[in-house]
C-alpha positions, -999 to 999 in steps of 0.1 A, spaced: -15 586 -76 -21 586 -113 6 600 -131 1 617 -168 21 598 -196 29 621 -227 47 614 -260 81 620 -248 79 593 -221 64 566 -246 93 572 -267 117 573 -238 104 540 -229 120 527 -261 156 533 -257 161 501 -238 136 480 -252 158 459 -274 190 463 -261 208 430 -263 223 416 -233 251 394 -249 275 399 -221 273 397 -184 303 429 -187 272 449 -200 268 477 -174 232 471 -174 230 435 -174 220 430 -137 193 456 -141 180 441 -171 184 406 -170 153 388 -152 167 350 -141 139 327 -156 130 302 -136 158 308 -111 177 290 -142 207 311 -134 211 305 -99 208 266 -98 227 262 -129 257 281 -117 255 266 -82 256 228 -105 287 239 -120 305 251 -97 295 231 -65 289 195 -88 315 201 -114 283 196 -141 282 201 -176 246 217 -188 234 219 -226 205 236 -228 185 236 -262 152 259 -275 138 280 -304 166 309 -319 158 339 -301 143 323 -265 169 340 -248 197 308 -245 227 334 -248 215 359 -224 203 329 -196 242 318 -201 250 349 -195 233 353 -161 249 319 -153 281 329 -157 270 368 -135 254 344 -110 288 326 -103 311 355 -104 287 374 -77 284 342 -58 321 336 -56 332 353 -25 366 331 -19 361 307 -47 386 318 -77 359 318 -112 373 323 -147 342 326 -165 354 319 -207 329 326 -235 334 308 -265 314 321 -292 327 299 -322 332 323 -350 334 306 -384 311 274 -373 287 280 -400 314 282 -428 331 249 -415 326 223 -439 345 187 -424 348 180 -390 391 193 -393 374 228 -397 347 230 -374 378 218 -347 397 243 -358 371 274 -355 362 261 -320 394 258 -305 408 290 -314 378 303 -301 386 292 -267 421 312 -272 400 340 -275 380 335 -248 406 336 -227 423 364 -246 387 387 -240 392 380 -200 424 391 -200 414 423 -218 390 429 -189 412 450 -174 412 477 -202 378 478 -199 371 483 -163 374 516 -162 351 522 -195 329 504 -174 325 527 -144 327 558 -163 295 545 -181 273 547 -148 277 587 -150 253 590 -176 221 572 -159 203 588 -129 218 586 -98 199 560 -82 203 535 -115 243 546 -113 242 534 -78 227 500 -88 245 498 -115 278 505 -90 268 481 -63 259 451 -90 295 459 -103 309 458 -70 297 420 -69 319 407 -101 348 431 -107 363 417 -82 368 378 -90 369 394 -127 396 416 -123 413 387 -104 406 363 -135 418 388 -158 452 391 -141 457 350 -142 447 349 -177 465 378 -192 497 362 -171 483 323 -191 484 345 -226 518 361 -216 537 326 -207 516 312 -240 533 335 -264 563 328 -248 564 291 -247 552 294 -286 581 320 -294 555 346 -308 552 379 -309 519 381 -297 484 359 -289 468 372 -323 497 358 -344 488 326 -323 449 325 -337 452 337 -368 481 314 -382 474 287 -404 499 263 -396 492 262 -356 476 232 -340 446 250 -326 436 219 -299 469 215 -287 474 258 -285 440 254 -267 451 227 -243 484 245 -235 469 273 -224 438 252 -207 454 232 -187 484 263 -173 453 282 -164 438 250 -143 474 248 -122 463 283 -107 436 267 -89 410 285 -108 380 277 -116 368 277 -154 335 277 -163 331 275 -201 300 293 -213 295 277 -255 276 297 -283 272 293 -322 289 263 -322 255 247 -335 253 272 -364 265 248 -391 244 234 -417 250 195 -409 237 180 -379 257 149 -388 292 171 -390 278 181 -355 272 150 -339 307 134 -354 320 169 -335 306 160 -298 315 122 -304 352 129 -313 358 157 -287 344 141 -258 378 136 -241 380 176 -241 345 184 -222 346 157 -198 358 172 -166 352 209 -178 327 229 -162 304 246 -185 273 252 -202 265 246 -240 238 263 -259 220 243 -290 194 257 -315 165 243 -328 138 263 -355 103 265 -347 85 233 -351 113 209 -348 136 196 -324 171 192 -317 178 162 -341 184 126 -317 218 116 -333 230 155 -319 212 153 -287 223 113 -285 257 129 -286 257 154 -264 243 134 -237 274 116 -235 294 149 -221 267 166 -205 229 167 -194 203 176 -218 175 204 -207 150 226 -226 153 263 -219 117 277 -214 122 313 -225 96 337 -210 60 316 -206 47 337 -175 26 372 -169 52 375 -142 85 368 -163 71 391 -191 57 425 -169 96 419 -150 114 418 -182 93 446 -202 89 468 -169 127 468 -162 139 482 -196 108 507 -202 117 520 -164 153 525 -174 147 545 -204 118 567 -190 147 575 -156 168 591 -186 138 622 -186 123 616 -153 150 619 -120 123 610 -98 132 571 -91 90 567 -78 80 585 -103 94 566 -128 80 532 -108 44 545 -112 48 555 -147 61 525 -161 33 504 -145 8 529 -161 22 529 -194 23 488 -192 -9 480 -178 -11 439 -175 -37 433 -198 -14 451 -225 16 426 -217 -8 395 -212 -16 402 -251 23 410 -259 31 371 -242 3 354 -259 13 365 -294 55 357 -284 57 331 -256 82 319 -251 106 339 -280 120 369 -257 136 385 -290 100 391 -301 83 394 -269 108 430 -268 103 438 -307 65 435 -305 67 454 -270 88 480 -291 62 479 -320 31 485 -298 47 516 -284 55 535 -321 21 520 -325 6 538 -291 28 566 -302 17 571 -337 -23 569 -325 -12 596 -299 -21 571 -268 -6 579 -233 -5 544 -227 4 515 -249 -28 493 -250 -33 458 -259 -48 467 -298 -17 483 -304 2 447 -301 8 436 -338 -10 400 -340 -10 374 -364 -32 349 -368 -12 319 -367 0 330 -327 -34 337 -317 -49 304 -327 -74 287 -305 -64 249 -299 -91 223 -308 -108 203 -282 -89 175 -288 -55 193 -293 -64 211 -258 -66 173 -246 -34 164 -257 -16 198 -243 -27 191 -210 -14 157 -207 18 173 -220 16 197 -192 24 174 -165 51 160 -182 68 148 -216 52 114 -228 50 91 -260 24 90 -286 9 57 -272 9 72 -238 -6 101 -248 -38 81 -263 -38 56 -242 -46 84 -210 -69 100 -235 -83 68 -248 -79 75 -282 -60 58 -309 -23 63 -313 -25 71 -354 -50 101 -346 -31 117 -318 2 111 -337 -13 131 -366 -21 166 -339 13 162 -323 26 168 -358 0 195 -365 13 212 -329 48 211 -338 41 231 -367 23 256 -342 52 253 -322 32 244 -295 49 211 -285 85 198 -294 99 164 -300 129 142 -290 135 113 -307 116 95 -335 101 68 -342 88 45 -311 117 64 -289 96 101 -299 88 118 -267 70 148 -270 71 178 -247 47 214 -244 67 245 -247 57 280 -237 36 285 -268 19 255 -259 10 266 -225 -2 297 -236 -25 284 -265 -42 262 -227 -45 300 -211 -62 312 -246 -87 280 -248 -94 281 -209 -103 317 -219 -125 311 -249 -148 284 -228 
């Protein structure tokens, strides 16, 4: 059944497209998030079931905070009996730290208020389930029955840590938790250890979701961070985000560091057809329901509006960045709109020419020995049987491309592909 698009339901397909999924309390997040990889699911079950500590590095905008996110959904639906505290600690004030007393001192009062935004749950419960009303009945009942999963343990978590926060203020003779973090004189770590380790006597389990803490300007000030805070991560549960830009890696005296507390993994950020229609399809179907009440309609609609060959284009030119996979998704559709298109077609994807380069034969080489695994210069040229200088200088070349990404120097320099790199193989492939 082919189903006539119009203007109305290209632009209707943009009120979701960008909408930021920064919280797993988001009354959309289950319809919108897509679990990469199933990275959500086995992370949370390593947590909680192995008591494991995660750090998980990749370009700014990949999707690190929203994939924590889904770890910390994934284990509050998953719960059943198991009591979860899920605590976000976005450290606030990382960036402006300049010694290693203030970077301390912005994260651990950022773990008070993690704790403090679970115990305001609660308060915004309701908010939560009033929002449903204004989505068609059939995304309202999703929305419901996804809710159903979490507000449970949540509401549960809220209670013990609103009771943690009471018998804080208390024990500190305060009149309340925000003359607790914003007072100078405190000793944030021990504050943040006080309130820790009441919460742990419940029996609850935390899991400690970290962001921004890698937003300072010295990678030294954040190594000399992990390797004098060690004592406080080991035996946490959690999972810790880390940045790098495109073309360079996480620097080895940081990741050196944080290996010591936790395990080390690259996050892959959309690098599949099938990751990209799930992710693209979910929010352009969500915002064409808001003019359309038939749920099948909708379903056949969003499919013709994004045929695949439209978001195969959209991936090559933003593998695997999902912040620009959505804003070139969003772009394309002003684009179809503006050219008065009833679907959005691959010219309308905004290209440049630097994401849409065709690897050389030898750098095609060199990305398909990556592809089955991370390796050294030397091993690279030695399977290739080419000399180690030479394949040294395209690795360096790639990196620029972002289409592979480095740990370690020197003779200890392994050298892994990323989704870029992956798709630049599907665009040679394609061009032979």
């Amino acid at each position: 059944m082919l189903i006539m698009t119009n203007i109305s339901t290209l632009t209707a397909s943009l009120q979701f497209m960008t909408r930021e999924l920064l919280s797993y309390e988001v009354e959309l997040f289950d319809l919108l998030y897509h679990d990469i990889g199933d990275f959500a699911t086995q992370q949370s079950t390593k947590i909680i079931n192995q008591d494991r500590r995660i750090s998980i590095y990749g370009v700014r905008g990949v999707g690190k905070t929203t994939a924590m996110q889904g770890v910390l959904w994934r284990a509050l639906s998953a719960s059943k009996d198991t009591r979860v505290m899920p605590i976000t600690i976005t450290v606030k004030g990382a960036k402006a730290a300049s010694n290693i007393k203030e970077l301390e001192d912005a994260f651990y009062r950022s773990v008070i208020t993690g704790v403090l935004e679970v115990a305001e749950f609660k308060r915004k419960k309701s908010k939560l389930w009033k929002g449903t009303q204004k989505y068609a009945p059939w995304i309202g009942r999703k929305i419901t029955e996804a809710s159903s999963l979490i507000f449970p343990p949540l509401s549960y978590a809220s209670d013990l840590a609103e009771k943690g926060i009471e018998w804080l203020v208390n024990r500190l003779k305060q009149t309340d938790i925000e003359t607790i973090i914003t007072s100078t004189t405190v000793d944030s770590r021990n504050v943040a250890d006080i309130l820790i380790d009441r919460l742990e006597e419940t029996g609850t389990l935390l899991i400690f979701v970290i962001d921004e803490l890698d937003k300072i300007s010295s990678d030294t000030l954040l190594s000399d961070f992990f390797d004098g805070n060690q004592s406080w991560f080991q035996g946490k549960r959690g999972i810790l985000s880390l940045t790098y830009t495109f073309g360079e890696s996480i620097k080895e005296t940081v990741a050196s560091s944080v290996r010591r507390l936790s395990t080390v993994e690259m996050y892959p950020g959309v690098s599949t057809q099938k990751d990209a229609e799930k992710i693209i399809h979910s929010r352009a179907f969500l915002g064409i329901s808001q003019i359309q009440k038939n749920e099948k309609i909708v379903d056949q609609t969003t499919q013709e509006v994004f045929p695949p060959e439209t978001i195969k284009t959209i991936l090559d030119v933003s593998a695997p960045n999902t912040y620009l996979m959505l804003e070139r998704t969003y772009e394309a559709i002003q684009r179809a709109i503006e050219l008065k298109s009833e679907t959005v077609k691959p010219e309308h994807v905004f290209k440049e020419e630097t994401e849409i380069k065709i690897p050389s034969q030898l750098e095609y080489q060199v990305l398909t020995v990556l592809s089955k695994g991370r390796t050294t210069p030397t091993d690279t040229a030695d399977r290739l049987d080419k000399k180690t200088p030479s394949i040294t200088r395209v690795l360096k070349g790639m990196m620029i491309k972002d289409w592979v990404t480095r740990v370690g120097s020197g003779k200890r320099a392994y050298y892994s592909l990323t989704a870029r790199g992956a798709a630049a193989i599907r665009r040679y492939e394609k061009s032979d």
